[in-house]
C-alpha positions in Angstrom: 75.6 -136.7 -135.5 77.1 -134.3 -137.7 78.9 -132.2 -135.4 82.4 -134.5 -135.3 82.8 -134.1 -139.2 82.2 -130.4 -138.2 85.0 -129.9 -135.9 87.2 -131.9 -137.8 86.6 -129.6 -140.9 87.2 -126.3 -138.7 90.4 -127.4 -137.1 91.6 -128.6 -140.7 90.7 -125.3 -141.9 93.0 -123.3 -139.5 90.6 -123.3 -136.2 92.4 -124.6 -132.6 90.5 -127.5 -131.7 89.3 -125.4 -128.3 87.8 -122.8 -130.7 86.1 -125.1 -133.2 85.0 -126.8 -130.1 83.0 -123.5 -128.6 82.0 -122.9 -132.5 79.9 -126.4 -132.5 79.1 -126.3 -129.1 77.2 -122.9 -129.1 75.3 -123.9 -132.2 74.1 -127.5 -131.3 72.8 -126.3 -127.9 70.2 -124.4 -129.2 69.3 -127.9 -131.5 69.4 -129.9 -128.2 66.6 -127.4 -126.9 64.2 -127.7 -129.9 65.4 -124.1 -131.2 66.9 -124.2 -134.3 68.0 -126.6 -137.2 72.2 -127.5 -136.7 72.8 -126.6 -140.1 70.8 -123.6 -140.6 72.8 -122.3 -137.1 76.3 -123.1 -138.2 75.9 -121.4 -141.5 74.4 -118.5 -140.0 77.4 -118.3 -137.4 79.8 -115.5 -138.7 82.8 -117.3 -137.1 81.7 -121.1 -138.8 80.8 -119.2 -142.3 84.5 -117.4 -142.1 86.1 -121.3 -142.3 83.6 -123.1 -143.7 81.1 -122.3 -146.9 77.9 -122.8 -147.3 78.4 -125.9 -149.9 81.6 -127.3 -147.4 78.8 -127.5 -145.0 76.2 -129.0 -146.8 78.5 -131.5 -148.1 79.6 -132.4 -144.5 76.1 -132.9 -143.4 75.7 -135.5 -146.4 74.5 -139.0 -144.9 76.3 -141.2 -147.4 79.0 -140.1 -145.2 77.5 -142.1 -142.1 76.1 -145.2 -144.7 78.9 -145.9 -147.8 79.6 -148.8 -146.1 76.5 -150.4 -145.2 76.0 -152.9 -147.8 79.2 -154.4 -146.7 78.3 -154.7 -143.1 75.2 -155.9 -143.9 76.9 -159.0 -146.0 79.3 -159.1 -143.0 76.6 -159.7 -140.6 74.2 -161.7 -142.6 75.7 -163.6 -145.3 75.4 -163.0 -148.7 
């Protein structure tokens, strides 16, 4: 879910897209197996931590991200 905002952030920090692609990539396989927690493994990754800090990456796992604009689908879809 998070891993878009992810690459987006590394390429925007400097990283070609190919690179910040095989960054994400060889961090969310392990999550896909049951072996690890995506964040915990992209801040651990010296090559992720060198572009991104600790805090960016927090702050790009933040839900209210994915949801500031609920409410207003909501009334979209349902009245209001």
């Amino acid at each position: 879910m998070h891993s878009q905002r992810i690459l987006i952030a590394l390429t925007q920090k400097g990283a070609a897209r190919e690179d910040a692609y095989r960054m994400v990539q060889r961090n969310a396989m392990p999550v896909w197996r049951g072996e690890g927690d995506f964040l915990t493994l992209l801040t651990a990754d010296k090559d992720v931590a060198s572009a991104l800090s600790a805090v960016e990456l927090a702050q790009l796992f933040d839900l209210g991200y994915h949801l500031k604009h609920v409410d207003t689908i909501f009334k979209r879809v349902f009245g209001g």
